[in-house]
Structures are given as structure tokens and as C-alpha cells.
C-alpha positions as CSV (number, residue, x, y, z in Angstrom):
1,X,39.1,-44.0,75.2
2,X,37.8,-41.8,77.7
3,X,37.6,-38.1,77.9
4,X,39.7,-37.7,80.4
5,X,42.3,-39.9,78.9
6,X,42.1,-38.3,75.6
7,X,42.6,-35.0,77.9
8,X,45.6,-36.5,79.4
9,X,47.2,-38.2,76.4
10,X,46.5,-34.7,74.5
11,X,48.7,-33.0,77.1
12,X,51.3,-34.9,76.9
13,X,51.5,-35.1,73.5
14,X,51.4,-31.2,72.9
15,X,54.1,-31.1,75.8
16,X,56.0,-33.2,74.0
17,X,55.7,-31.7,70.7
18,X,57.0,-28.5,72.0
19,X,59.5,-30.3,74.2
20,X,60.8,-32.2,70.7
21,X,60.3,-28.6,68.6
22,X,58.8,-30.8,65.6
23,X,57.9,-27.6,64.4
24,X,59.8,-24.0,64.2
25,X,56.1,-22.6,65.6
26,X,56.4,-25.3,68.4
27,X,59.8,-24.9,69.0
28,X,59.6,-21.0,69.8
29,X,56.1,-21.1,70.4
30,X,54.4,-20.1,73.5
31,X,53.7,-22.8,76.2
32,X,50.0,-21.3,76.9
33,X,48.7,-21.5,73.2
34,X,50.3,-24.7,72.4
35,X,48.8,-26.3,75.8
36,X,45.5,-24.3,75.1
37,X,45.5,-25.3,71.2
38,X,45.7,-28.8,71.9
39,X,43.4,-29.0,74.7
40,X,40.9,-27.2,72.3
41,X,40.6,-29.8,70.0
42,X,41.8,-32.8,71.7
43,X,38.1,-34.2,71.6
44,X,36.6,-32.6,68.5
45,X,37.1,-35.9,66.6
46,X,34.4,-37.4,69.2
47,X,31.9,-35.0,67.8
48,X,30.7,-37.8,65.2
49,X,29.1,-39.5,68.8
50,X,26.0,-37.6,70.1
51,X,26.9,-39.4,73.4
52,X,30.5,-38.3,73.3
53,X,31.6,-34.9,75.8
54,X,31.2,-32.6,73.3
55,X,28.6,-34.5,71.6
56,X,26.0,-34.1,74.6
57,X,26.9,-30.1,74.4
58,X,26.9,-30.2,70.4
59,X,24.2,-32.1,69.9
60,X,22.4,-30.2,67.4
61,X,25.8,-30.8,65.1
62,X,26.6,-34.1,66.4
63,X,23.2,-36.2,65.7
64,X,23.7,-35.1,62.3
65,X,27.6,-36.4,61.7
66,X,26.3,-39.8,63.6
67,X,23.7,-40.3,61.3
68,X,26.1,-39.3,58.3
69,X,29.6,-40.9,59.2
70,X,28.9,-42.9,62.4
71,X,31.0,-43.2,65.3
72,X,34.7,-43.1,64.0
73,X,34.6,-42.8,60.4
74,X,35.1,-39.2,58.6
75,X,36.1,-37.3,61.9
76,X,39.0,-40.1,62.6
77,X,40.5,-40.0,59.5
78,X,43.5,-38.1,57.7
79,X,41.0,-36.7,55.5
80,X,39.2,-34.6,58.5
81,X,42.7,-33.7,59.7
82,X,43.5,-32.0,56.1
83,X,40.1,-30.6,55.9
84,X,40.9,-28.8,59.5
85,X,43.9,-27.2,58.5
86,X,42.9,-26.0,55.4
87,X,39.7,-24.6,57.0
88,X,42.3,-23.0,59.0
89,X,44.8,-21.7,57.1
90,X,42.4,-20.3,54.6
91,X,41.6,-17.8,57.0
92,X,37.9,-16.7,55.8
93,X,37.3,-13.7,58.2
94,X,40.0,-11.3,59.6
95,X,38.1,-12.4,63.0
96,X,39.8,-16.1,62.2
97,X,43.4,-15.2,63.2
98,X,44.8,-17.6,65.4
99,X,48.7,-17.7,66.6
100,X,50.5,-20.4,64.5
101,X,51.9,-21.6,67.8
102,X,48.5,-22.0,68.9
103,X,47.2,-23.6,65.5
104,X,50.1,-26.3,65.4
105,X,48.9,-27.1,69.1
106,X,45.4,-27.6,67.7
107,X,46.7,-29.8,64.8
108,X,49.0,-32.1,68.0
109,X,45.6,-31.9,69.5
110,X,43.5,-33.2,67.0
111,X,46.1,-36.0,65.9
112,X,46.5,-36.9,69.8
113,X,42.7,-38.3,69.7
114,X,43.0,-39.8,66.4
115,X,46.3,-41.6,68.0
116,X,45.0,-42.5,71.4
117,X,41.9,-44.4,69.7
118,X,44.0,-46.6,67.4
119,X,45.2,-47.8,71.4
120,X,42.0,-49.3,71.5
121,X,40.7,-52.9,69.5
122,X,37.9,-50.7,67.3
123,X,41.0,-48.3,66.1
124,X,40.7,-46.1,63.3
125,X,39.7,-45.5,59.9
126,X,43.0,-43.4,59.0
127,X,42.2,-43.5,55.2
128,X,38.5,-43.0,55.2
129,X,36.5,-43.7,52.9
130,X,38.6,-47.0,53.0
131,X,36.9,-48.9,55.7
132,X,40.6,-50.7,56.9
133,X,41.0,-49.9,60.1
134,X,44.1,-48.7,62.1
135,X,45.1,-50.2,65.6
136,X,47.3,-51.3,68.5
137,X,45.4,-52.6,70.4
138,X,47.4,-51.8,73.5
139,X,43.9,-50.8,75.7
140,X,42.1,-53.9,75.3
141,X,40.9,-54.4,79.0
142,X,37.6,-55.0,80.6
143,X,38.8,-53.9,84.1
144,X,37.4,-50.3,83.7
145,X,39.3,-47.7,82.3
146,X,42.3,-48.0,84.9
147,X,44.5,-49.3,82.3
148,X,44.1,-46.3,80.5
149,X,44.8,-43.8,83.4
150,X,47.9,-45.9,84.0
151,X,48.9,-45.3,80.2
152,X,47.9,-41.6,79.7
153,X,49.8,-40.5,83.3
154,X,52.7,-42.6,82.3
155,X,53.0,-40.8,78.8
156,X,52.2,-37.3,80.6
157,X,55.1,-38.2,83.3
158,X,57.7,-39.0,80.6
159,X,57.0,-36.0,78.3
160,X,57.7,-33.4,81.3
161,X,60.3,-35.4,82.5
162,X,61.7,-35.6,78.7
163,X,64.4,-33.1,78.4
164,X,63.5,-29.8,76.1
165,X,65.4,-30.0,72.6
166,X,66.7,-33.7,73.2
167,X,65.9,-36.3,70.1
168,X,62.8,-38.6,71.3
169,X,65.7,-42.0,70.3
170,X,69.1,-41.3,69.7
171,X,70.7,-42.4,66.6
172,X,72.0,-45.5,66.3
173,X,75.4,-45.5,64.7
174,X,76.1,-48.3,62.3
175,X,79.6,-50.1,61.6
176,X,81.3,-48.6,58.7
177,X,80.6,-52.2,56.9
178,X,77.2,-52.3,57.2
179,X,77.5,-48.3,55.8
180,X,79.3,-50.0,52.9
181,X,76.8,-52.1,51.9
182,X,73.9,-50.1,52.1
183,X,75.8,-47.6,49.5
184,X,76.4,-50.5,47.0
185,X,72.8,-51.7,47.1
186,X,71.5,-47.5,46.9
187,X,73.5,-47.3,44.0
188,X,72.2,-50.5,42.4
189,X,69.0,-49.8,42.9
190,X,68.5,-46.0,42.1
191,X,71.9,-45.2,40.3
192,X,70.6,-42.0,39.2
193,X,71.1,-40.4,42.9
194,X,74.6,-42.4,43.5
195,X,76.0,-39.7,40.7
């Protein structure tokens, strides 16, 4: 994926985020540091390519992460994510404070990219060092990278349009029989929670 689409998805996903409150931070959070978190680290992930955005820029600390992890490996994985918000929350210097609002924007950021790749046929290396790769391959065309503008401005259109505090599905409700049944297999299986 593309910078700007990665830009674009990143948006609507922290948009979203706030819009769905996944988090109390989010949910009473302010716009600007959630927007500005996620936007921050929307393409850090893309550091481990020296030809990446932030990669020509960085290139002193991305050459060396190429050579290390390749393209796609440590900085797309779970593992990274973890490492980032301890880094984070460990708070080394006084000078390190950042608003929660603003880190849990950072964090929507970061897992934005990692999400928006595994739209593409290479996808992702969730569970790093494991080589098995993560996708949906949902971006597989040749035809430039219209496909992608399409998607990303589509998923940016329905989180603003998405209504602030609403569920993202609505619960389905199941007949009373079907309730029924699912009790008398829970209790078979784990009868130690039916008590």
C-alpha cells in the first residue's frame, strides 16, 4: 500500500475508533490528539524499507532495520506493536509525556498500517519470528493504485458518516431455542461455569 493510502485508511480508522469509543481515552479523548496520534505513526511500520516515505527521511535508521528484518517482518508484527507501547508507557524521561488520548491514537495508528498491508497478496508477518503470513488479499490489482484510493476514501466516507457511540454491527438476537441449546452444550462442556 501506498503512503497516501495508508494516510487515508489511518484516518479513518482513528475516526472511527473515537467514533466507536473502543477505549474510555478514545471515547472522551480529544479529536486533535487522536487524529494527530494516528497520523504520527500511521507509517512508522514502513521504516524497515529504506525506500519507504519515512525511510528516504530516516535513512540512517532505516538501512539498518532492512538489512536486519527486511521489508515486513519485525516492524509488521504484534511483537513491534507490544514493544511500542511498552516503550511508551514506561515513560523513561519526564520530557516523554504524551496525552493517553493521543497515545491510544498512536497505537489505532500503528495497527491501521499493519491492517491496511494484510489488504495486499504479500500481507503480514503478525506473529513474527513465525514466518506465516497474514492476508486478504482484497488489493490485488495491477491497474495502479486506484483500487486502493477507491477502498481507503470509501472506508474514510463511512467512518464520518458512522454515527458517534453507535455499535459498528448490531446484535443479532437469537430465538429462544437456539438460546436453549447453546446452554445445554456450555454446561456439558465446561460444567464448572454452568454452577
Amino acid at each position: 500500500m501506498t503512503a497516501e493510502g495508508h494516510v487515508l485508511f489511518a484516518l479513518a480508522s482513528t475516526i472511527l475508533a473515537k467514533k466507536l469509543e473502543l477505549s474510555p481515552a478514545l471515547a472522551g479523548g480529544d479529536w486533535w490528539h487522536i487524529l494527530a496520534g494516528g497520523l504520527l505513526t500511521c507509517l512508522l511500520p514502513d521504516i524497515d524499507h529504506p525506500k519507504s516515505f519515512l525511510g528516504q527521511r530516516l535513512r540512517w535508521l532505516s538501512a539498518p532495520i532492512a538489512r536486519i528484518f527486511g521489508h515486513r517482518g519485525f516492524t509488521h508484527s504484534l511483537l513491534a506493536m507490544m514493544g511500542g507501547i511498552l516503550l511508551f508507557t514506561l515513560q523513561l524521561t519526564p520530557a516523554m509525556i504524551i496525552p493517553l488520548d493521543a497515545f491510544h491514537g498512536m497505537i489505532v495508528g500503528y495497527l491501521s498500517h499493519i491492517i491496511a498491508d494484510m489488504l495486499t497478496p504479500a500481507g503480514v508477518p503478525l506473529l513474527w519470528p513465525c514466518r506465516w503470513r497474514f492476508r486478504l488479499p482484497l488489493l490485488a490489482s495491477q491497474k495502479g493504485h486506484q483500487l486502493e484510493r477507491i477502498l481507503c476514501l470509501a472506508v474514510l466516507a463511512f467512518a464520518v458518516m458512522h454515527p458517534q457511540g453507535s455499535p459498528l454491527i448490531k446484535p443479532v438476537a437469537l430465538p429462544s431455542s437456539v438460546m436453549s441449546l447453546w446452554q445445554t452444550v456450555r454446561s456439558g462442556l465446561f460444567p464448572e461455569q454452568a454452577a
